[in-house]
mmCIF file of the C-alpha atoms, coordinates in Angstrom:
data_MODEL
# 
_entry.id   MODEL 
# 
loop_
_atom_site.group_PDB 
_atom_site.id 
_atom_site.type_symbol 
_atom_site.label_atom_id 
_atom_site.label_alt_id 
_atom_site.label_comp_id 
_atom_site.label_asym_id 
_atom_site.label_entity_id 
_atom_site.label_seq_id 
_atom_site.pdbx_PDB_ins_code 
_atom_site.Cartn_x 
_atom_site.Cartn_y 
_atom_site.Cartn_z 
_atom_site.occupancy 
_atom_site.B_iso_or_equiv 
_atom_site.pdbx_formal_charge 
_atom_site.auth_seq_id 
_atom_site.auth_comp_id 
_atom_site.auth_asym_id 
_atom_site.auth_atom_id 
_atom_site.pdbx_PDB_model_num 
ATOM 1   C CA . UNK A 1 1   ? -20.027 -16.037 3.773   1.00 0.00 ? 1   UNK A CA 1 
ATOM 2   C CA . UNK A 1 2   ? -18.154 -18.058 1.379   1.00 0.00 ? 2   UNK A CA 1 
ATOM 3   C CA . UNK A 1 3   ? -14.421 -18.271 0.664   1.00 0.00 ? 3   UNK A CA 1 
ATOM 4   C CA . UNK A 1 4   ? -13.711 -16.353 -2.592  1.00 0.00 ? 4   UNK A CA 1 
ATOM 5   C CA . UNK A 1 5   ? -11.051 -18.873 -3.860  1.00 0.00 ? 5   UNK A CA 1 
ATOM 6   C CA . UNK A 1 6   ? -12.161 -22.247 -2.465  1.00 0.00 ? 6   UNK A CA 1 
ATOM 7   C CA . UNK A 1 7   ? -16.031 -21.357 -3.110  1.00 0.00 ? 7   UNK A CA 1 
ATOM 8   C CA . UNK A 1 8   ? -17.502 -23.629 -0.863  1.00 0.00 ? 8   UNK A CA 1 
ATOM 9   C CA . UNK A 1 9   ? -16.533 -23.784 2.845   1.00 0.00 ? 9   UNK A CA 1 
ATOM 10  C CA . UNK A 1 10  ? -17.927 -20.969 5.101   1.00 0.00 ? 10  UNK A CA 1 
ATOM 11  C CA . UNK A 1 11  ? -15.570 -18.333 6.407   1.00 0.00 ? 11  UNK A CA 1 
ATOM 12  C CA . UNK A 1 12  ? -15.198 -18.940 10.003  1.00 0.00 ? 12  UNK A CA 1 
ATOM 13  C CA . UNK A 1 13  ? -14.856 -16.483 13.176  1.00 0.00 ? 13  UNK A CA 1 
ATOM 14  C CA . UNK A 1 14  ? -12.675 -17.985 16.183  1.00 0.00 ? 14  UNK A CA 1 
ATOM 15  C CA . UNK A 1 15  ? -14.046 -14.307 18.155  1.00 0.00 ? 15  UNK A CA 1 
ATOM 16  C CA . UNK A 1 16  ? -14.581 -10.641 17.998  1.00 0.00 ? 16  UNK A CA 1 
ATOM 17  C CA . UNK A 1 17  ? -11.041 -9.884  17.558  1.00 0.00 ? 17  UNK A CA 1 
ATOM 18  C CA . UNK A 1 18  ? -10.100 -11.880 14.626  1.00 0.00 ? 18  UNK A CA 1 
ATOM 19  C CA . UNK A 1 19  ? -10.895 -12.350 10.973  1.00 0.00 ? 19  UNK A CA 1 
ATOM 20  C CA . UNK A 1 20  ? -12.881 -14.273 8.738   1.00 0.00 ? 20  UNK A CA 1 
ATOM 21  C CA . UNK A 1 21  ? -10.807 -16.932 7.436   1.00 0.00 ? 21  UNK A CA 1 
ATOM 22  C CA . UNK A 1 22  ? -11.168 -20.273 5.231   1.00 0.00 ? 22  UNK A CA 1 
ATOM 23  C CA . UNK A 1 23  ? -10.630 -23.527 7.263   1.00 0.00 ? 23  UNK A CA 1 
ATOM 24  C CA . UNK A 1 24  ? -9.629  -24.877 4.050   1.00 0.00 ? 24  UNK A CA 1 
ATOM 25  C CA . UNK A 1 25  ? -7.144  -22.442 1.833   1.00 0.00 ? 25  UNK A CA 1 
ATOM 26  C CA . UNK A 1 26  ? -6.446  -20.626 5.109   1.00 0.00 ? 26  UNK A CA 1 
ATOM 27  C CA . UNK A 1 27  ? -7.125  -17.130 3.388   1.00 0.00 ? 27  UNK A CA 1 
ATOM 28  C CA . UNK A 1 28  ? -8.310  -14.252 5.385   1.00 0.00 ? 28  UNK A CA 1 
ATOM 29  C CA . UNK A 1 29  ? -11.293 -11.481 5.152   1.00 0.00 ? 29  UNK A CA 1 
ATOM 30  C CA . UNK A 1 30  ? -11.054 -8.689  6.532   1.00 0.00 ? 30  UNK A CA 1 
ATOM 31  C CA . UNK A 1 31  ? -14.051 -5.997  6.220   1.00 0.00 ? 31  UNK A CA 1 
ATOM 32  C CA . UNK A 1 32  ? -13.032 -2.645  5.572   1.00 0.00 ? 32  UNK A CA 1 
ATOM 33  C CA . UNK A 1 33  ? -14.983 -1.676  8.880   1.00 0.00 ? 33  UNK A CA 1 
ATOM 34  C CA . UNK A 1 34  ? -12.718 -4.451  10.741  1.00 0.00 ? 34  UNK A CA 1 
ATOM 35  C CA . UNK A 1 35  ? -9.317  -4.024  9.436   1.00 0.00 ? 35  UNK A CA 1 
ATOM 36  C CA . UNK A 1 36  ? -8.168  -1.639  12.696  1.00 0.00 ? 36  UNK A CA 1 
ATOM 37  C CA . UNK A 1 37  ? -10.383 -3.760  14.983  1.00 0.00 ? 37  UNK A CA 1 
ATOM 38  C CA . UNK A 1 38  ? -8.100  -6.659  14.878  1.00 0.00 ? 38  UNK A CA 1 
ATOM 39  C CA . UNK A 1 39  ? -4.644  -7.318  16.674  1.00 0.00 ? 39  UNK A CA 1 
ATOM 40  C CA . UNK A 1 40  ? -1.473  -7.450  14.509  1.00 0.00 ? 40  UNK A CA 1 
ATOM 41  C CA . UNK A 1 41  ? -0.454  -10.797 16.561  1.00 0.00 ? 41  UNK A CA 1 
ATOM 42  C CA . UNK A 1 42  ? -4.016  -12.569 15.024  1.00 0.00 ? 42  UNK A CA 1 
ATOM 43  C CA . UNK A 1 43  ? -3.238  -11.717 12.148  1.00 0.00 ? 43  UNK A CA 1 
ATOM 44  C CA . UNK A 1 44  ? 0.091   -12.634 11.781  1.00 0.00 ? 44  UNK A CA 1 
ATOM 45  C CA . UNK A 1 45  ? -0.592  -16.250 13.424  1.00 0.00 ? 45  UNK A CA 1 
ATOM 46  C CA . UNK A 1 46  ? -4.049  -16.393 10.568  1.00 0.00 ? 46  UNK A CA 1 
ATOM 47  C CA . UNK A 1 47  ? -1.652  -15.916 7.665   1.00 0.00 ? 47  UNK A CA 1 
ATOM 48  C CA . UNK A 1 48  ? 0.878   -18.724 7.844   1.00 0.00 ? 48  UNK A CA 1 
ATOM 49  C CA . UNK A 1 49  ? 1.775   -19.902 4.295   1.00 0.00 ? 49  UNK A CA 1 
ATOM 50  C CA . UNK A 1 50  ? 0.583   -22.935 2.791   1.00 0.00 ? 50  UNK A CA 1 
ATOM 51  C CA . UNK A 1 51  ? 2.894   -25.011 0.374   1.00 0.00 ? 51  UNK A CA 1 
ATOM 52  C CA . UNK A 1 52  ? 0.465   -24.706 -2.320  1.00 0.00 ? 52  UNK A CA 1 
ATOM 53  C CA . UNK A 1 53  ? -0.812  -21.074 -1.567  1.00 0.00 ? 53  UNK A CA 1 
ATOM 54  C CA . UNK A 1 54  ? 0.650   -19.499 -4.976  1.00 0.00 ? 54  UNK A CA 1 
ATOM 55  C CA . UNK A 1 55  ? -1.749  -21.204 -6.742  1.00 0.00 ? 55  UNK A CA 1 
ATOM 56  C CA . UNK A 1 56  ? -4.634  -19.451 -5.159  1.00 0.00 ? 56  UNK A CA 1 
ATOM 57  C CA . UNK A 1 57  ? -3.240  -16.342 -6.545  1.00 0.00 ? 57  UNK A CA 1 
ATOM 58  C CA . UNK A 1 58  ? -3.964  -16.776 -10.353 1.00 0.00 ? 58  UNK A CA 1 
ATOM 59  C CA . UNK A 1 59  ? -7.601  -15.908 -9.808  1.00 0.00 ? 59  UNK A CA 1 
ATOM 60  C CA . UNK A 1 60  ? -9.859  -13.070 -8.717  1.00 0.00 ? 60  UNK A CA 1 
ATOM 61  C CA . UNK A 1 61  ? -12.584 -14.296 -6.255  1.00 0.00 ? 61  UNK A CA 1 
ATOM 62  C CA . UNK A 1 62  ? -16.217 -13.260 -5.782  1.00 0.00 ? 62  UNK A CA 1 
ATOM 63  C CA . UNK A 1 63  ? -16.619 -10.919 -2.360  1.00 0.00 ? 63  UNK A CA 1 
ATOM 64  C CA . UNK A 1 64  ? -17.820 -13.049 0.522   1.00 0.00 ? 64  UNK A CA 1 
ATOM 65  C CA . UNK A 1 65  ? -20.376 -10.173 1.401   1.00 0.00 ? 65  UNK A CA 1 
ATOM 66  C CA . UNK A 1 66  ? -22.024 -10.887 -2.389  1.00 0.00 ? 66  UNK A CA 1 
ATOM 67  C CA . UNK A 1 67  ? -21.001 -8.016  -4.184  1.00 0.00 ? 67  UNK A CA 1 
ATOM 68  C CA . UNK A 1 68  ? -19.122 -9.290  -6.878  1.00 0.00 ? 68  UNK A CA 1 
ATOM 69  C CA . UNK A 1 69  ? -15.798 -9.868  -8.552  1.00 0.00 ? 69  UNK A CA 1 
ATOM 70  C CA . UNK A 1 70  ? -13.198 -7.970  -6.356  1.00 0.00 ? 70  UNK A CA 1 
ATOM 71  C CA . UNK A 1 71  ? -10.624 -5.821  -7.928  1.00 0.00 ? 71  UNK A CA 1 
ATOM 72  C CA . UNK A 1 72  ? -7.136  -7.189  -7.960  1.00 0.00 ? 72  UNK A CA 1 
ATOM 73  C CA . UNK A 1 73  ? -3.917  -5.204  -7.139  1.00 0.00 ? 73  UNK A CA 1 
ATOM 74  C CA . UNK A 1 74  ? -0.505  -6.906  -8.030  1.00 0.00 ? 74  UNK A CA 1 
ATOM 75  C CA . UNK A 1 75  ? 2.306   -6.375  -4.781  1.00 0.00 ? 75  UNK A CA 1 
ATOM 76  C CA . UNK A 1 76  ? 5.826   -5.945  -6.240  1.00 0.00 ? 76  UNK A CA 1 
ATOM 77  C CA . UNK A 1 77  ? 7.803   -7.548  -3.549  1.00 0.00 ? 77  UNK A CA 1 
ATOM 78  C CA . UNK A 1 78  ? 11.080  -9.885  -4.287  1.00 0.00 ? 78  UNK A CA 1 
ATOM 79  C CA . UNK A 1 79  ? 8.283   -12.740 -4.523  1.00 0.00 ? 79  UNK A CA 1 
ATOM 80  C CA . UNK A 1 80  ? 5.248   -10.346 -6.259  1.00 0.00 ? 80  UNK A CA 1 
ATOM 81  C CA . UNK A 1 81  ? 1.580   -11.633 -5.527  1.00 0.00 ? 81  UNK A CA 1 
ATOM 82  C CA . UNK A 1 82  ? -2.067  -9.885  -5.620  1.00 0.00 ? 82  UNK A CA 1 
ATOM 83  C CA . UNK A 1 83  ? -4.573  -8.999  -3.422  1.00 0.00 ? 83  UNK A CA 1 
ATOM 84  C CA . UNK A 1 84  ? -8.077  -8.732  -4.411  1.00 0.00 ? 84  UNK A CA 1 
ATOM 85  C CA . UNK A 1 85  ? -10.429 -5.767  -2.540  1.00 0.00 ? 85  UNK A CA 1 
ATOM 86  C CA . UNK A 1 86  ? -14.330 -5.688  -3.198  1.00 0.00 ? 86  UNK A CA 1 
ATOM 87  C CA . UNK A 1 87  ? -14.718 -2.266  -4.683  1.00 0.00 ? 87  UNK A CA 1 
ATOM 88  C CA . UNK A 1 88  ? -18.091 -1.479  -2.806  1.00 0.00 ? 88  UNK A CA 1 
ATOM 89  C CA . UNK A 1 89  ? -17.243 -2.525  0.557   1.00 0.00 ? 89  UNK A CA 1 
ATOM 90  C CA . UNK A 1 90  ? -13.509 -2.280  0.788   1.00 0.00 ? 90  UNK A CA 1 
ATOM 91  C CA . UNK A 1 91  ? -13.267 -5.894  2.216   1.00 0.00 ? 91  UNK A CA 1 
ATOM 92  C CA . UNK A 1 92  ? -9.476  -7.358  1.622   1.00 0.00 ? 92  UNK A CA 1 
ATOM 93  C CA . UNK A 1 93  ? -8.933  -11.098 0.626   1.00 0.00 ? 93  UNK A CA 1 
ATOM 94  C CA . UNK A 1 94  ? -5.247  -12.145 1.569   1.00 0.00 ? 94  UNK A CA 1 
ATOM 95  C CA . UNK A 1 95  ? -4.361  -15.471 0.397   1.00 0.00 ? 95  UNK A CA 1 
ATOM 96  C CA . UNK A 1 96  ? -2.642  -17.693 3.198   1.00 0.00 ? 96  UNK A CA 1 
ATOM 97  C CA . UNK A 1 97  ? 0.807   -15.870 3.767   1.00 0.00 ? 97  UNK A CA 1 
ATOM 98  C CA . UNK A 1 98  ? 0.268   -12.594 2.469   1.00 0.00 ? 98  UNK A CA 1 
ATOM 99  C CA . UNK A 1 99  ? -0.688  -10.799 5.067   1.00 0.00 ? 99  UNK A CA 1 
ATOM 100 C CA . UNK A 1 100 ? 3.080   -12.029 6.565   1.00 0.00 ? 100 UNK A CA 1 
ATOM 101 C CA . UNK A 1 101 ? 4.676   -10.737 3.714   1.00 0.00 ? 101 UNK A CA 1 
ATOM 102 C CA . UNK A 1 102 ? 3.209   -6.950  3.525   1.00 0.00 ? 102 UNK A CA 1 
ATOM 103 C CA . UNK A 1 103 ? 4.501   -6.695  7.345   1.00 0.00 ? 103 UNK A CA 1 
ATOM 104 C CA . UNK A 1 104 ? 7.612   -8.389  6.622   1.00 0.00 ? 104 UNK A CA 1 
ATOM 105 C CA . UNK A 1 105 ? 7.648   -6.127  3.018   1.00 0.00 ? 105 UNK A CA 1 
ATOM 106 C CA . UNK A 1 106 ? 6.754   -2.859  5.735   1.00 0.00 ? 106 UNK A CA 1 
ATOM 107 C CA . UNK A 1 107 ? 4.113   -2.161  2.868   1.00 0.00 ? 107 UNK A CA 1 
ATOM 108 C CA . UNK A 1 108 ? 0.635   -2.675  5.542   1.00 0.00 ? 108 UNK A CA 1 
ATOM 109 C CA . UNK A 1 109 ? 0.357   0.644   5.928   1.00 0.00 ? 109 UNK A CA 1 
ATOM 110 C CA . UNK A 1 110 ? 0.194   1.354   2.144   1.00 0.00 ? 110 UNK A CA 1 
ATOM 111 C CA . UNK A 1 111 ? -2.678  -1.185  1.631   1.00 0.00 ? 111 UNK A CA 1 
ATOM 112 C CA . UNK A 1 112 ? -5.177  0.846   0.437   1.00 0.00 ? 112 UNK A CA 1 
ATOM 113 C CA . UNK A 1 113 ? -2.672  2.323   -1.768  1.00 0.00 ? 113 UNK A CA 1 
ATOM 114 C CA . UNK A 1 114 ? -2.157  -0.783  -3.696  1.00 0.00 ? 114 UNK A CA 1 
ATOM 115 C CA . UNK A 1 115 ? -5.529  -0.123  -6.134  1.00 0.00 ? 115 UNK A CA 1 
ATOM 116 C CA . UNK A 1 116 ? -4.574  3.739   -6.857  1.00 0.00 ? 116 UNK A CA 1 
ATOM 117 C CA . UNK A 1 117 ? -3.451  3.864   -10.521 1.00 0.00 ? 117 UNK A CA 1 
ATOM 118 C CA . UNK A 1 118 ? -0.440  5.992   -9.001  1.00 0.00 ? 118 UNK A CA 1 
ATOM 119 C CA . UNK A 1 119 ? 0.562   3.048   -7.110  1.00 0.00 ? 119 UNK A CA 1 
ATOM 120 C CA . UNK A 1 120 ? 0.386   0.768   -9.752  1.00 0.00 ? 120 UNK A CA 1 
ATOM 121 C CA . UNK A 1 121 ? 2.217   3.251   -11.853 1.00 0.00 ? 121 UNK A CA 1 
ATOM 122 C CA . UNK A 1 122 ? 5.203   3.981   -9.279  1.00 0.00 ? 122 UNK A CA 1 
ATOM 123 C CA . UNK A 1 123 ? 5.621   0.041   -8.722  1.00 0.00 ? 123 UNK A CA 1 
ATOM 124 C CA . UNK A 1 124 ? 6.188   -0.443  -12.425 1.00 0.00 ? 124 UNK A CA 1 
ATOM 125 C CA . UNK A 1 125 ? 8.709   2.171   -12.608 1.00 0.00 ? 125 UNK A CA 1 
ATOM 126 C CA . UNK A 1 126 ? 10.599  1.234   -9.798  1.00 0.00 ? 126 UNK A CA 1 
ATOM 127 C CA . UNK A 1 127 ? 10.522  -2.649  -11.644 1.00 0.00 ? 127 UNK A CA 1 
ATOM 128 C CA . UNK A 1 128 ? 11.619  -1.330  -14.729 1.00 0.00 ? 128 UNK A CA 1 
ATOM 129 C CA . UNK A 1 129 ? 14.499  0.790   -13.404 1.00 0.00 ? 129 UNK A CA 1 
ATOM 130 C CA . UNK A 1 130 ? 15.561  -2.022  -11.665 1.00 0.00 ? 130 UNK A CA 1 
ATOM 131 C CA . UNK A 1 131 ? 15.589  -4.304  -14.501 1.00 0.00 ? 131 UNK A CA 1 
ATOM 132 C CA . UNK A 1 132 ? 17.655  -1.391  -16.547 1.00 0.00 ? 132 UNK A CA 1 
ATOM 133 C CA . UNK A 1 133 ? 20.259  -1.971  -13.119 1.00 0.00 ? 133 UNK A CA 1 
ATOM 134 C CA . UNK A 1 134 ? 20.113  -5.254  -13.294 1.00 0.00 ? 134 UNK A CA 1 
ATOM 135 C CA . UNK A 1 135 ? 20.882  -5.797  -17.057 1.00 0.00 ? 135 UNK A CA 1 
ATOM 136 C CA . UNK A 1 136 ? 23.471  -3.452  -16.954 1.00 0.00 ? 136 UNK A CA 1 
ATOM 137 C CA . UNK A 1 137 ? 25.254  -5.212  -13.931 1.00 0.00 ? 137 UNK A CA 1 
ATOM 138 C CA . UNK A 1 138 ? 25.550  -8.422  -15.903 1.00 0.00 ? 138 UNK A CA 1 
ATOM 139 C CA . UNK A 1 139 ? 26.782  -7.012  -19.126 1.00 0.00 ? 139 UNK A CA 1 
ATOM 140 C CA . UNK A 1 140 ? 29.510  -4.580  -17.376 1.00 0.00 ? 140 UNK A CA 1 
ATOM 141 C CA . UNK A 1 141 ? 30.274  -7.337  -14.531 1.00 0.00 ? 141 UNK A CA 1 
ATOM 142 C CA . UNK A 1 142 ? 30.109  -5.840  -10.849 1.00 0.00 ? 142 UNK A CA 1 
ATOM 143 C CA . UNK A 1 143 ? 33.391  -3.879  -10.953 1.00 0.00 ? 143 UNK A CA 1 
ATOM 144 C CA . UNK A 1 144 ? 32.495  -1.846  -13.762 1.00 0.00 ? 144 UNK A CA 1 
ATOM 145 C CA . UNK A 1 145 ? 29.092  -1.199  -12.666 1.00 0.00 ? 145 UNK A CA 1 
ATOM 146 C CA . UNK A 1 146 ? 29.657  -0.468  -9.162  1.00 0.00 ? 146 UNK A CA 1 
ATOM 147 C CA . UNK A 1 147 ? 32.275  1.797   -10.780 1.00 0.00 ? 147 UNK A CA 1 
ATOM 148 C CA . UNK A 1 148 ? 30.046  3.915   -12.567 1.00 0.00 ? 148 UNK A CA 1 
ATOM 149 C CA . UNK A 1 149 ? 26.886  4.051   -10.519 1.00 0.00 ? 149 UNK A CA 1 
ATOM 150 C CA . UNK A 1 150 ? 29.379  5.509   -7.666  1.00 0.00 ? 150 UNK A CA 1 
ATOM 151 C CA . UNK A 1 151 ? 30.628  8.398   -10.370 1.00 0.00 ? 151 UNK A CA 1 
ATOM 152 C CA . UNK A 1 152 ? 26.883  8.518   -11.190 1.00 0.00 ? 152 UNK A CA 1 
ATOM 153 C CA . UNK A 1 153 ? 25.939  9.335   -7.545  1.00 0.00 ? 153 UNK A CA 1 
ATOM 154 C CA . UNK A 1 154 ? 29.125  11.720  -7.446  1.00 0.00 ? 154 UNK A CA 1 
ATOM 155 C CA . UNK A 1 155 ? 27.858  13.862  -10.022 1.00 0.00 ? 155 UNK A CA 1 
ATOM 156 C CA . UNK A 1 156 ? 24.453  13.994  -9.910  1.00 0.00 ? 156 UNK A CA 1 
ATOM 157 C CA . UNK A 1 157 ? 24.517  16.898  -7.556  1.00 0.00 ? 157 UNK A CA 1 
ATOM 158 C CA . UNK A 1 158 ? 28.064  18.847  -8.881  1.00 0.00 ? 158 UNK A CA 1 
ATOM 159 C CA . UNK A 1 159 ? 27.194  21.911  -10.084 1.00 0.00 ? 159 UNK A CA 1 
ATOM 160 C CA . UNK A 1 160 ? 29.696  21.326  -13.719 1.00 0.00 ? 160 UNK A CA 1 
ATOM 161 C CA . UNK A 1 161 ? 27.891  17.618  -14.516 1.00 0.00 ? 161 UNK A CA 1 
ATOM 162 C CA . UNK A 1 162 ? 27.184  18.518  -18.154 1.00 0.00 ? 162 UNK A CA 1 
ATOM 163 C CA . UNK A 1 163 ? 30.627  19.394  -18.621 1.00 0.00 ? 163 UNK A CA 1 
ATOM 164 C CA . UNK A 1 164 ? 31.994  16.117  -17.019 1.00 0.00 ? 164 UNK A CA 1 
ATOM 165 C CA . UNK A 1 165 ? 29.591  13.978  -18.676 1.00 0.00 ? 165 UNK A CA 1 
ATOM 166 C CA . UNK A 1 166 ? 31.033  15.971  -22.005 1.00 0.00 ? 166 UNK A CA 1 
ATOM 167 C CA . UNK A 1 167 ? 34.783  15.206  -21.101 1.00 0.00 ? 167 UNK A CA 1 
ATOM 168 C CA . UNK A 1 168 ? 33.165  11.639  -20.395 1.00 0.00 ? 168 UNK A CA 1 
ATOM 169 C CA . UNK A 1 169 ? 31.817  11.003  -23.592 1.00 0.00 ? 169 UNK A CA 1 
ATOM 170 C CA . UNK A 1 170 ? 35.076  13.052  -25.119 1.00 0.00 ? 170 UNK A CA 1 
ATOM 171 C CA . UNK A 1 171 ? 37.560  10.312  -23.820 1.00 0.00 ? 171 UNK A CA 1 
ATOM 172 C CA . UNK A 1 172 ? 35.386  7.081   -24.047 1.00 0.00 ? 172 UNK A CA 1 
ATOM 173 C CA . UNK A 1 173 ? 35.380  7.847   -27.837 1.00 0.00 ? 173 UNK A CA 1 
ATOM 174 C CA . UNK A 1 174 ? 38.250  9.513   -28.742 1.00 0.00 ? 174 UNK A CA 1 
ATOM 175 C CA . UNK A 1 175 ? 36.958  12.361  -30.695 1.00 0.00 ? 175 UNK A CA 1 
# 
Protein backbone atom coordinates (compact mmCIF):
# COMPACT_ATOMS: atom_id res chain seq x y z
CA UNK A 1 0.00 0.00 0.00
CA UNK A 2 1.02 3.41 -0.82
CA UNK A 3 0.85 6.63 1.20
CA UNK A 4 -2.09 8.73 -0.12
CA UNK A 5 -0.24 12.11 0.26
CA UNK A 6 3.44 11.29 -0.31
CA UNK A 7 2.51 8.66 -3.21
CA UNK A 8 5.46 6.74 -3.20
CA UNK A 9 6.85 5.12 -0.01
CA UNK A 10 5.02 1.95 1.23
CA UNK A 11 2.92 2.14 4.35
CA UNK A 12 4.71 0.28 6.95
CA UNK A 13 3.48 -2.13 9.93
CA UNK A 14 5.85 -2.08 13.16
CA UNK A 15 3.12 -5.28 14.42
CA UNK A 16 -0.36 -6.52 14.78
CA UNK A 17 -1.33 -3.86 17.09
CA UNK A 18 -0.49 -0.79 15.26
CA UNK A 19 -1.28 1.08 12.08
CA UNK A 20 -0.18 1.56 8.74
CA UNK A 21 1.81 4.58 8.66
CA UNK A 22 4.20 6.59 6.13
CA UNK A 23 7.93 6.52 7.15
CA UNK A 24 8.07 9.64 5.32
CA UNK A 25 4.94 12.23 6.05
CA UNK A 26 4.34 10.18 9.21
CA UNK A 27 0.49 9.89 8.35
CA UNK A 28 -1.49 7.01 9.57
CA UNK A 29 -4.08 4.28 8.00
CA UNK A 30 -6.23 2.86 9.75
CA UNK A 31 -8.77 0.19 8.09
CA UNK A 32 -12.18 0.48 9.11
CA UNK A 33 -11.89 -3.30 10.27
CA UNK A 34 -8.72 -2.13 12.48
CA UNK A 35 -9.67 1.06 14.01
CA UNK A 36 -10.83 -0.80 17.60
CA UNK A 37 -7.98 -3.32 17.17
CA UNK A 38 -5.37 -0.85 18.00
CA UNK A 39 -4.24 0.68 21.46
CA UNK A 40 -4.96 4.40 22.12
CA UNK A 41 -1.15 4.69 23.47
CA UNK A 42 0.10 3.54 19.56
CA UNK A 43 -1.71 5.72 18.30
CA UNK A 44 -1.08 8.61 20.13
CA UNK A 45 2.90 8.00 19.96
CA UNK A 46 2.16 7.35 15.59
CA UNK A 47 0.64 10.82 15.34
CA UNK A 48 3.26 13.26 16.56
CA UNK A 49 3.12 16.48 14.46
CA UNK A 50 5.49 17.36 11.91
CA UNK A 51 6.54 21.11 11.36
CA UNK A 52 5.40 20.99 7.90
CA UNK A 53 2.29 18.65 8.38
CA UNK A 54 -0.40 21.48 7.39
CA UNK A 55 0.67 21.30 4.14
CA UNK A 56 -0.34 17.75 3.64
CA UNK A 57 -3.78 18.84 4.36
CA UNK A 58 -4.66 20.86 1.14
CA UNK A 59 -5.17 17.65 -0.79
CA UNK A 60 -7.39 14.58 -0.94
CA UNK A 61 -5.31 11.35 -1.40
CA UNK A 62 -6.00 8.15 -3.33
CA UNK A 63 -7.02 5.07 -0.71
CA UNK A 64 -3.99 2.91 -0.04
CA UNK A 65 -6.31 -0.25 -0.53
CA UNK A 66 -6.89 1.16 -4.44
CA UNK A 67 -10.23 2.31 -4.32
CA UNK A 68 -10.02 5.72 -5.18
CA UNK A 69 -10.15 9.35 -4.18
CA UNK A 70 -11.26 9.34 -0.44
CA UNK A 71 -13.90 11.66 0.74
CA UNK A 72 -12.74 14.56 2.80
CA UNK A 73 -14.42 15.86 6.03
CA UNK A 74 -13.23 19.35 7.37
CA UNK A 75 -12.71 19.18 11.67
CA UNK A 76 -13.72 22.55 13.18
CA UNK A 77 -11.36 22.68 16.03
CA UNK A 78 -9.52 26.13 17.24
CA UNK A 79 -6.83 24.99 14.50
CA UNK A 80 -9.58 23.28 11.76
CA UNK A 81 -8.00 20.48 9.45
CA UNK A 82 -9.56 17.44 7.28
CA UNK A 83 -9.56 13.99 7.27
CA UNK A 84 -10.04 12.01 4.24
CA UNK A 85 -12.11 8.35 4.60
CA UNK A 86 -12.29 5.92 1.48
CA UNK A 87 -16.00 5.70 0.97
CA UNK A 88 -15.98 1.86 0.13
CA UNK A 89 -13.88 0.59 2.79
CA UNK A 90 -14.14 3.09 5.57
CA UNK A 91 -10.27 3.29 5.89
CA UNK A 92 -9.22 6.79 7.76
CA UNK A 93 -6.06 8.79 6.59
CA UNK A 94 -4.87 11.13 9.53
CA UNK A 95 -2.18 13.37 8.57
CA UNK A 96 0.81 13.41 11.18
CA UNK A 97 -0.81 15.08 14.36
CA UNK A 98 -4.32 14.67 13.84
CA UNK A 99 -5.08 11.86 15.38
CA UNK A 100 -3.53 13.95 18.73
CA UNK A 101 -5.77 16.60 18.15
CA UNK A 102 -9.35 14.68 17.88
CA UNK A 103 -8.32 13.11 21.46
CA UNK A 104 -7.07 16.27 22.71
CA UNK A 105 -10.43 18.01 20.77
CA UNK A 106 -12.54 14.79 22.78
CA UNK A 107 -14.10 14.52 19.14
CA UNK A 108 -12.59 10.42 18.48
CA UNK A 109 -15.56 9.12 19.31
CA UNK A 110 -17.52 11.23 16.76
CA UNK A 111 -15.22 10.13 13.85
CA UNK A 112 -17.46 8.56 11.77
CA UNK A 113 -19.68 11.40 12.31
CA UNK A 114 -17.44 13.80 10.63
CA UNK A 115 -18.79 12.74 6.78
CA UNK A 116 -22.70 12.90 7.82
CA UNK A 117 -24.11 16.03 6.09
CA UNK A 118 -25.68 16.69 9.70
CA UNK A 119 -22.30 16.97 11.02
CA UNK A 120 -21.06 19.12 8.55
CA UNK A 121 -24.17 21.15 8.93
CA UNK A 122 -24.06 21.48 12.93
CA UNK A 123 -20.19 22.44 12.70
CA UNK A 124 -21.02 25.34 10.42
CA UNK A 125 -23.62 26.62 12.63
CA UNK A 126 -21.83 26.43 15.65
CA UNK A 127 -18.82 28.56 13.44
CA UNK A 128 -21.15 30.98 12.37
CA UNK A 129 -22.77 31.68 15.74
CA UNK A 130 -19.57 32.07 17.03
CA UNK A 131 -18.40 34.48 14.57
CA UNK A 132 -21.90 36.54 15.25
CA UNK A 133 -20.27 36.39 19.27
CA UNK A 134 -17.24 37.24 18.30
CA UNK A 135 -18.04 40.34 16.11
CA UNK A 136 -20.29 41.55 18.49
CA UNK A 137 -17.66 41.37 21.40
CA UNK A 138 -15.33 43.66 19.51
CA UNK A 139 -17.80 46.25 18.46
CA UNK A 140 -19.57 46.49 22.10
CA UNK A 141 -16.03 45.94 23.95
CA UNK A 142 -16.17 43.08 26.72
CA UNK A 143 -18.15 45.03 29.35
CA UNK A 144 -20.99 45.64 27.27
CA UNK A 145 -21.11 42.31 25.83
CA UNK A 146 -20.62 40.30 28.80
CA UNK A 147 -23.38 42.64 30.00
CA UNK A 148 -25.91 41.62 27.72
CA UNK A 149 -25.24 37.99 26.99
CA UNK A 150 -25.71 37.60 31.01
CA UNK A 151 -29.38 39.49 30.66
CA UNK A 152 -29.66 37.26 27.55
CA UNK A 153 -29.15 34.04 29.60
CA UNK A 154 -31.45 35.68 32.41
CA UNK A 155 -34.31 35.85 30.25
CA UNK A 156 -34.29 33.27 28.02
CA UNK A 157 -36.21 31.07 30.35
CA UNK A 158 -38.60 33.99 32.32
CA UNK A 159 -41.86 33.34 31.59
CA UNK A 160 -42.64 37.62 30.67
CA UNK A 161 -39.38 37.77 28.03
CA UNK A 162 -41.45 39.35 25.25
CA UNK A 163 -42.54 41.92 27.49
CA UNK A 164 -38.95 42.73 28.79
CA UNK A 165 -37.44 42.60 25.50
CA UNK A 166 -40.50 45.26 24.65
CA UNK A 167 -39.59 47.60 27.68
CA UNK A 168 -35.95 46.89 26.24
CA UNK A 169 -36.40 48.12 22.96
CA UNK A 170 -38.95 50.93 24.62
CA UNK A 171 -36.01 52.61 26.60
CA UNK A 172 -32.99 52.01 24.21
CA UNK A 173 -35.01 54.22 21.76
CA UNK A 174 -36.97 56.46 23.49
CA UNK A 175 -40.28 56.03 21.91
Amino acid sequence: MKCPKCKTPDLQKNDFNSPFTCPDCKGIWISDKDAAAIPESVLVESSSPLPDSASMDDKTGVCPAGHGIMLRAKVDTDNPFYLERCSKCGGIWFDAGEWQRLAQSHLKENLLDFWTQSWQHKQQKEQERQHFLDLNKRLLGESMFNAIMDLADRLKNHPEKTHALALLRQEITGS
